[in-house]
Each structure stands twice: as C-alpha cells, then as structure tokens.
C-alpha positions as a Markdown table, in Angstrom:
| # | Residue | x | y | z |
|---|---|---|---|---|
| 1 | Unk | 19.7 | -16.7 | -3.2 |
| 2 | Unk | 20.1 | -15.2 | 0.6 |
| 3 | Unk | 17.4 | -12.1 | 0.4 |
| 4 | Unk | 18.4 | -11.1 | 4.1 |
| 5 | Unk | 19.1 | -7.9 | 5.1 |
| 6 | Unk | 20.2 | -7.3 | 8.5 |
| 7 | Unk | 18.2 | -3.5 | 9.1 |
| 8 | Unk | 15.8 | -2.1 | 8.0 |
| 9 | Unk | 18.1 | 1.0 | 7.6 |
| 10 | Unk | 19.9 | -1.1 | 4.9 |
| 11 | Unk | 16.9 | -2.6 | 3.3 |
| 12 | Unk | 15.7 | 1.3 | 2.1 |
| 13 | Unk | 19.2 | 2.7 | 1.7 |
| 14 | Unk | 18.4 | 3.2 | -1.8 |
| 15 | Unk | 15.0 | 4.6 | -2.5 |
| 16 | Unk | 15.1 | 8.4 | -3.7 |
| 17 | Unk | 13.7 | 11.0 | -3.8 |
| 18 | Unk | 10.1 | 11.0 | -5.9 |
| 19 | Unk | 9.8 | 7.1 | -6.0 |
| 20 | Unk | 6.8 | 5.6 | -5.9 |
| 21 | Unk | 5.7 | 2.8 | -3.0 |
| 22 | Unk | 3.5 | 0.5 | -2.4 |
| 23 | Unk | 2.7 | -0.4 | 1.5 |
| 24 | Unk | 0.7 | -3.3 | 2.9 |
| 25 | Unk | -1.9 | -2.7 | 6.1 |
| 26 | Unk | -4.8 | -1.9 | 6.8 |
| 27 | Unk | -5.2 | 0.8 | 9.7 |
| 28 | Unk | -2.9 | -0.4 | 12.2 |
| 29 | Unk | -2.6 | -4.4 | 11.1 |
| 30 | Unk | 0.5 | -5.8 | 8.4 |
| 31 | Unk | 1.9 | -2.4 | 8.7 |
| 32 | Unk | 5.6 | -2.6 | 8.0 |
| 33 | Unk | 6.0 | -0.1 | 10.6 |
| 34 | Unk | 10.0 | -0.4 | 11.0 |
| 35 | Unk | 10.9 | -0.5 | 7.2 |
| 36 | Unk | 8.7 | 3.4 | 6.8 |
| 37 | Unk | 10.2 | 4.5 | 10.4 |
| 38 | Unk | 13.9 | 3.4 | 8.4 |
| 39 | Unk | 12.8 | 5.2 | 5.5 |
| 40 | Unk | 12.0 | 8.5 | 7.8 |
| 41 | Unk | 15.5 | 8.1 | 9.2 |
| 42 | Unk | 16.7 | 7.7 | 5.4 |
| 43 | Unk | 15.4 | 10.8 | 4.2 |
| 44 | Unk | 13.9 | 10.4 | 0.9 |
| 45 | Unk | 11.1 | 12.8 | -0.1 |
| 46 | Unk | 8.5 | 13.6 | -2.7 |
| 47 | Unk | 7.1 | 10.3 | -2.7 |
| 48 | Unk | 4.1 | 9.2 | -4.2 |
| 49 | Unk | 2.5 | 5.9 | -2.1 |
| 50 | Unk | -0.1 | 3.4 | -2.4 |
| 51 | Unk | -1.6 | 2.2 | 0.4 |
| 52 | Unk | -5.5 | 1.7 | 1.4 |
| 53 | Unk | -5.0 | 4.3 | 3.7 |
| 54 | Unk | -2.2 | 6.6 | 5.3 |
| 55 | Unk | -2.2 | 5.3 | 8.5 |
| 56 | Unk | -3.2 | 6.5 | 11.8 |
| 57 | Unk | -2.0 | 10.0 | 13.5 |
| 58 | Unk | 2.0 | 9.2 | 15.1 |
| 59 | Unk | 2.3 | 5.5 | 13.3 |
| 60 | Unk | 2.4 | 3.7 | 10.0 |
| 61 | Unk | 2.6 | 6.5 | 7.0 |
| 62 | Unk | 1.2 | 8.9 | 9.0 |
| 63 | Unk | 4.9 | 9.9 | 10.7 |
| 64 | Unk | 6.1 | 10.3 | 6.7 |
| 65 | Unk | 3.1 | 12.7 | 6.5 |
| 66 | Unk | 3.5 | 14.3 | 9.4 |
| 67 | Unk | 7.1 | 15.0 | 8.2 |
| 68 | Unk | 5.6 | 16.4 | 4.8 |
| 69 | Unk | 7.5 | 13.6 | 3.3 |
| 70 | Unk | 4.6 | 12.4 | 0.8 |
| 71 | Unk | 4.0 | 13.7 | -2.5 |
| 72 | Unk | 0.6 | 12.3 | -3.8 |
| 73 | Unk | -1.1 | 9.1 | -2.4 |
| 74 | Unk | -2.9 | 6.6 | -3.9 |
| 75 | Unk | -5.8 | 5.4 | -1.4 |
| 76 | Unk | -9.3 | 4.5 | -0.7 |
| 77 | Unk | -10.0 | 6.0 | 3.0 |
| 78 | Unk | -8.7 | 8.7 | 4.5 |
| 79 | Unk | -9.0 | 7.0 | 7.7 |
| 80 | Unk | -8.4 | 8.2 | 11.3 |
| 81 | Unk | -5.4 | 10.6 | 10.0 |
| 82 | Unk | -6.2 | 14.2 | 10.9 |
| 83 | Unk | -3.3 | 15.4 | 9.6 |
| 84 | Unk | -3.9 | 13.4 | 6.2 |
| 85 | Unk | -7.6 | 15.1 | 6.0 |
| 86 | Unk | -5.6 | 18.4 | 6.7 |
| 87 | Unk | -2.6 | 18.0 | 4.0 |
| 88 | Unk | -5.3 | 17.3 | 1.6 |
| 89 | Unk | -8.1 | 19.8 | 1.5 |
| 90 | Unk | -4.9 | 22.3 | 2.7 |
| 91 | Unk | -3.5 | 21.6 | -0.8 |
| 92 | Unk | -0.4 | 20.1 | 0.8 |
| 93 | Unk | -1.1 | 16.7 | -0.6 |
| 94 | Unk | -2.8 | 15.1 | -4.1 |
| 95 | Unk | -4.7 | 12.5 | -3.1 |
| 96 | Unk | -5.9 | 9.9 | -5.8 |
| 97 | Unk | -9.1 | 8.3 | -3.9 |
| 98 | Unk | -9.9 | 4.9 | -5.4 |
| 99 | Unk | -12.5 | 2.3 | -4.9 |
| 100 | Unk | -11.0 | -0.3 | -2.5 |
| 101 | Unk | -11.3 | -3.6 | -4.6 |
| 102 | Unk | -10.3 | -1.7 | -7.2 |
| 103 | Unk | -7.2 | -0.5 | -5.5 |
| 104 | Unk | -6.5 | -4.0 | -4.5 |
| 105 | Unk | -7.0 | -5.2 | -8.1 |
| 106 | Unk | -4.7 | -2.6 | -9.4 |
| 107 | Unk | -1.7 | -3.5 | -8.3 |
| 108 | Unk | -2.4 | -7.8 | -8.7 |
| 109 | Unk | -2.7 | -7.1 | -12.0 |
| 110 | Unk | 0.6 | -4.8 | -12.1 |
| 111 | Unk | 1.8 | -8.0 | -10.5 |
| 112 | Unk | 0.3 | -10.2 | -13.2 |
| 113 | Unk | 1.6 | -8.5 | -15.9 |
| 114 | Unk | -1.8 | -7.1 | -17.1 |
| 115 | Unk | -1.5 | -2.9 | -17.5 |
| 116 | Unk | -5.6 | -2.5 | -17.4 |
| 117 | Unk | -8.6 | -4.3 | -17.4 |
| 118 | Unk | -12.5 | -3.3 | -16.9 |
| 119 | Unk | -14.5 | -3.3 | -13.8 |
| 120 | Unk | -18.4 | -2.2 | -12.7 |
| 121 | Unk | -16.9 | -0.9 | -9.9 |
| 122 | Unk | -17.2 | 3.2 | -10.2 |
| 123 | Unk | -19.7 | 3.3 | -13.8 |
| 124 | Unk | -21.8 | 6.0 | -13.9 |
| 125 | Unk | -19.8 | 8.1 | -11.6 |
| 126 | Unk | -17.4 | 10.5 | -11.1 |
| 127 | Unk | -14.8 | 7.6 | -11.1 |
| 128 | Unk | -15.6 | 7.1 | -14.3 |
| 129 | Unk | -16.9 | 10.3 | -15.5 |
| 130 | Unk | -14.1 | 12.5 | -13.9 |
| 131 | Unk | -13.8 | 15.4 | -11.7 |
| 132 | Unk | -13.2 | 14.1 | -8.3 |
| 133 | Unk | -10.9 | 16.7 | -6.5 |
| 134 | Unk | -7.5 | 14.9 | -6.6 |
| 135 | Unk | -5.9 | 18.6 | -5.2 |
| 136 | Unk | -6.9 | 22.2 | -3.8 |
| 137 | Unk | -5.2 | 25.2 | -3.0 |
| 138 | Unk | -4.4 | 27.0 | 0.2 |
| 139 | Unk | -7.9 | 28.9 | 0.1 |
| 140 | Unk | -9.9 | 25.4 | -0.9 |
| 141 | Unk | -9.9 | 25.3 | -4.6 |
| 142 | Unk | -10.0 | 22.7 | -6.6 |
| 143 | Unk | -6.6 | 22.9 | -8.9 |
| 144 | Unk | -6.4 | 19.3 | -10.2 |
| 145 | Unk | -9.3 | 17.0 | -11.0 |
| 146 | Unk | -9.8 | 12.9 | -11.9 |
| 147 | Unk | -9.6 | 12.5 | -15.7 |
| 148 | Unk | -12.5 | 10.6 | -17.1 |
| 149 | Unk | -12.2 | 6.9 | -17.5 |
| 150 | Unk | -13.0 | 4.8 | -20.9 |
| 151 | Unk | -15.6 | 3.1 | -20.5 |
| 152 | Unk | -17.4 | 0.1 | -22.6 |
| 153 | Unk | -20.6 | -2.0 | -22.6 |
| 154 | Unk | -20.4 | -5.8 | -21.8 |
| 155 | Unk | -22.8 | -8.6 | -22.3 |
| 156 | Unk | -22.2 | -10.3 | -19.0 |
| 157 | Unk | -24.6 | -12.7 | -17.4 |
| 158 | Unk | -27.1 | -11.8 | -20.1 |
| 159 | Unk | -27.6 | -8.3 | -19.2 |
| 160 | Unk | -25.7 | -5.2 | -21.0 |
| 161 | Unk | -23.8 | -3.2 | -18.3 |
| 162 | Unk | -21.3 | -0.4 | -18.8 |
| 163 | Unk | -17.7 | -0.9 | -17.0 |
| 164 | Unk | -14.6 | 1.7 | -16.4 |
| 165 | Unk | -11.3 | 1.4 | -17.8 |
| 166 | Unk | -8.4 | 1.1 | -14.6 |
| 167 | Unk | -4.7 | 1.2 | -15.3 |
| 168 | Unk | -2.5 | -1.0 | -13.5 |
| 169 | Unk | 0.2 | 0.0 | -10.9 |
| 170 | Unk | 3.4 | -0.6 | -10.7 |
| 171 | Unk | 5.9 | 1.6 | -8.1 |
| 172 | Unk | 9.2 | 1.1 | -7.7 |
| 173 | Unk | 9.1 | -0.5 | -4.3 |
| 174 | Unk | 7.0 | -1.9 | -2.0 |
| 175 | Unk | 6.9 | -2.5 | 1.7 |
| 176 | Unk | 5.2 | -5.1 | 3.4 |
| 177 | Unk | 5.1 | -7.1 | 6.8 |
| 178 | Unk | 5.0 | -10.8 | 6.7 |
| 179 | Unk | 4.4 | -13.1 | 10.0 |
| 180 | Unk | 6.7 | -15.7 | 8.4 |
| 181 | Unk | 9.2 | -15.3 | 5.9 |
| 182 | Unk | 12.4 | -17.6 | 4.4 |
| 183 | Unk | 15.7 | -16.6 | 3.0 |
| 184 | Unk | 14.3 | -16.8 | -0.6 |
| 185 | Unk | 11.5 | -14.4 | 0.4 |
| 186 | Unk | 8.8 | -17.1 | 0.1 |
| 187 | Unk | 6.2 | -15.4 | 2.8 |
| 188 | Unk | 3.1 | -16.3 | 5.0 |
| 189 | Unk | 0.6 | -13.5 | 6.5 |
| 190 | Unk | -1.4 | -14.2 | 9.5 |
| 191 | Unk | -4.9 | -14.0 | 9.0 |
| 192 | Unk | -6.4 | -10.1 | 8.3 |
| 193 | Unk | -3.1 | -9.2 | 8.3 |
| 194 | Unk | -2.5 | -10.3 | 5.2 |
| 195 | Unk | -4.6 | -7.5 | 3.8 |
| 196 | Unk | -3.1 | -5.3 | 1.0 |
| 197 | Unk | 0.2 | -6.7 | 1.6 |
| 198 | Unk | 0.0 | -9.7 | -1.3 |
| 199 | Unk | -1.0 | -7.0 | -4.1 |
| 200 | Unk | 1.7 | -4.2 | -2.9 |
| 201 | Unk | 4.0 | -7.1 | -3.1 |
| 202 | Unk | 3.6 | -9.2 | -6.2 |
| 203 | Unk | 3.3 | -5.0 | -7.5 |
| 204 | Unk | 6.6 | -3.4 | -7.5 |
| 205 | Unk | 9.9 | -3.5 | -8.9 |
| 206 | Unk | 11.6 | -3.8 | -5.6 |
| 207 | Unk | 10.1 | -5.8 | -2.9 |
| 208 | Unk | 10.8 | -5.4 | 1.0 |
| 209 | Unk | 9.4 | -7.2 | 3.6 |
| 210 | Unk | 9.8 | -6.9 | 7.4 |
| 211 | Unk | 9.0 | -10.5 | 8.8 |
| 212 | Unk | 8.1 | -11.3 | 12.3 |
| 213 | Unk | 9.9 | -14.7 | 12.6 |
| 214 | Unk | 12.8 | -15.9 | 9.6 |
| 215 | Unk | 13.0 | -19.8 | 8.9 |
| 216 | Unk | 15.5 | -21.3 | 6.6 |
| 217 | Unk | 14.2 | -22.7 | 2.8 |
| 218 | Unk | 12.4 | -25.2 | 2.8 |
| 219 | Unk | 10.8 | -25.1 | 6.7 |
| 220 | Unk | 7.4 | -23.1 | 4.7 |
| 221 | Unk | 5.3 | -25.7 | 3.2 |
| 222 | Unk | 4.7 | -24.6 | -0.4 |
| 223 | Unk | 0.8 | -24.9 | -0.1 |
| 224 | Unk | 0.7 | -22.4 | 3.1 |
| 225 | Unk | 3.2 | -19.5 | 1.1 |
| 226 | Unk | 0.8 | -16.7 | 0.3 |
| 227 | Unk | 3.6 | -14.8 | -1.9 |
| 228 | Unk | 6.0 | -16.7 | -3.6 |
| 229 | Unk | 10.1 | -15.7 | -3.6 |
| 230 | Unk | 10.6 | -14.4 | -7.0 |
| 231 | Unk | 8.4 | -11.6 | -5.9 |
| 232 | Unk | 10.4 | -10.8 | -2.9 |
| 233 | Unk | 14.0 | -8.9 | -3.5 |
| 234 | Unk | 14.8 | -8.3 | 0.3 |
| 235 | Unk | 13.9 | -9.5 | 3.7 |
| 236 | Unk | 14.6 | -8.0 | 7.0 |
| 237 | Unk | 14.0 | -9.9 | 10.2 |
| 238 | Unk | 12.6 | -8.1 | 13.4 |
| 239 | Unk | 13.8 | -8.4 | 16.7 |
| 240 | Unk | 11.2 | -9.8 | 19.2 |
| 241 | Unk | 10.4 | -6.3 | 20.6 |
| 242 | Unk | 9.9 | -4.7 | 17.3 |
| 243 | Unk | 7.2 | -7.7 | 17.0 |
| 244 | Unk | 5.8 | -7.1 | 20.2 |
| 245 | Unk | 5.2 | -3.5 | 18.9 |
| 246 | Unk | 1.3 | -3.7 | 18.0 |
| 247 | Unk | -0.9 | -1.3 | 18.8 |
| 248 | Unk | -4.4 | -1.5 | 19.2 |
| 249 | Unk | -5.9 | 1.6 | 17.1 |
| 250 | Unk | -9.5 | 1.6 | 18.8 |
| 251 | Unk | -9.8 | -0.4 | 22.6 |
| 252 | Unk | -13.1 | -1.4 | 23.3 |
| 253 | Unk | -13.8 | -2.7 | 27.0 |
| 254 | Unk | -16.7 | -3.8 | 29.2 |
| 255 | Unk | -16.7 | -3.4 | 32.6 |
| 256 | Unk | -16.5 | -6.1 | 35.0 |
C-alpha cells in the first residue's frame, strides 16, 4: 500500500478539534516541525498532546501554544518555553508532568497492546501518592490535582520494593519525523533523533511521519528499520529546504 501523501497540509486535513497527539523530539531534534506548522494552518483546537516537552519559544509545539491551540499536555520538562511556563501556572494550560522513562514507556506499551504495567519509577512520591498541580487558576490556585496511583509490593531481585500503577497511552494521532522513510511507512531515525519518535509512533491510531529522504520498498534493509510499516498510516516527503531547516537551540562557540 502507497502511504504517501504529497503535503503536509493533506496529511492533517482531518484531525479535529479536541484530539489527542502524540509528537516525537526532543527540544529542537526529530521534531516534525512541518506536519504541526500544517496543523497551525489547519486549524484544529483543544488539543491534548504528548510530547517530552512543548518545544522551544517560535518552533516545534511552541507556535500551537503560542496560538492557545493546546488543551492539556502530557510532558516531562517544561523546557526552554516561556510561554509554556506562563500558560501553565496562568491556568491557561493542564499540564500532566510525567517521569521521562515513564513517558516513553507509556505510549510503547499503548503500542504493544499492554493498557498498564508497574514501574519504581515515582514510589513514594507524589507521582504515586497524588497531588501534583496538574492546573491553577488566574490568581495561582491549584484547581486540579494528580490522582493517586495503585501501588503494589514486588519481590524483585530478592528485595521487597513498592511500584506505581501507569496507564498506557493511546491518542488519536501521532506525528513524527523520520530521516528515511518508504512508501509502506517502514522508517529509519538518525541517531538522537530518534528520541520519542518510535514510542509516539507505534502509539496512536493514526500515524504521520514527515521524512527527510523517500526510497521506494524494499531500498530499507529490514534489520536497519526502527519502526516497522503497519505502524505508519501516512508519509509526507520534505522538500530539500524544509530538511535543511534545523536549528540549533543553544550555539556554543570558542574563540579562535
């Protein structure tokens, strides 16, 4: 099946208002920067995404948050965004902040399958305990607070240790940026910027990648394709300026 889509305008057409999204990157790196500029063009609104972080002031997510387009975000850093730490403690924005591995476990297992599983990651806390401000008001209230978390004592490695309940996730779409990608969606990441975008992918109902350089089936070898085809539902292929187009979020120079 011939996944291509020709824009990136095309490839979002259909995502409405209130879905939930999954998006790959890490600060500035495997962002699928033209699918979420499409998606500003689009329109769509109330959205709820799941990303390690919103992106960075003017790129990535941060131009849907600057246009007040998310809902609720699932994340573990707030990052460089200013306006992200502004929406939030503003009460313009519920923010859900997770543990980073267990964000990144979250949606495999949605992938997988698997709707929960335990983890040591956050026992003992308020991850698992409850109460970490997930929204405030205008005057800096808190209005909406973490649930607590079942947790359960396991014999592992001959030690009794308590671990946390985590649901699985599964959005409606996700978005992710791919170095190499075939017409069946079979895709390849280059090095860190594979990041999040394997989880967000094998995650969601509908999967979109943006992908630097398109090769016909069969060109991938199977043992270098990171995330296989059936996960993949469309793929749009970037012109060689829109790969070109990465920034470098922090320069660091020496002089001569």
């Amino acid at each position: 099946m011939d996944k291509v889509v020709d824009t990136p305008a095309a490839a979002v057409a259909d995502i409405a208002d209130g879905s939930s999204i999954a998006v790959g990157g890490f600060g500035v790196v495997g962002v699928p920067e033209f699918l979420i500029r499409a998606l500003q063009d689009q329109g769509a609104k109330d959205l709820e995404v799941i990303s390690n972080n919103a992106g960075v002031d003017g790129r990535g997510l941060g131009i849907l948050l600057a246009d007040g387009r998310l809902r609720r975000i699932i994340a573990s850093y707030v990052g460089e965004n200013k306006e992200f730490a502004r929406q939030y403690l503003s009460g313009e924005l519920e923010v859900e902040l997770t543990p980073q591995g267990t964000l990144a476990e979250k949606l495999r297992a949605g992938g997988a399958g698997i709707p929960g599983f335990f983890t040591i990651t956050g026992a003992g806390t308020q991850v698992a305990e409850g109460g970490m401000p997930w929204k405030y008001d205008a005057d800096g209230n808190v209005v909406k607070e973490s649930p607590a978390k079942e947790t359960k004592v396991f014999n592992t490695f001959g030690e009794e240790k308590e671990y946390v309940l985590e649901k699985s996730l599964a959005p409606d779409y996700a978005l992710v940026r791919a170095a190499i990608g075939d017409r069946h969606g079979n895709l390849v990441f280059h090095s860190s910027a594979r990041n999040f975008n394997p989880p967000a992918a094998e995650s969601a109902r509908i999967t979109i990648a943006e992908v630097e350089k398109l090769v016909e089936p069969g060109e991938i070898d199977p043992d270098m394709v990171h995330v296989p085809g059936v996960f993949v539902h469309r793929v749009v292929p970037l012109t060689p300026e829109q790969v070109a187009d990465k920034p470098i979020e922090k320069r660091t120079v020496r002089e001569a």
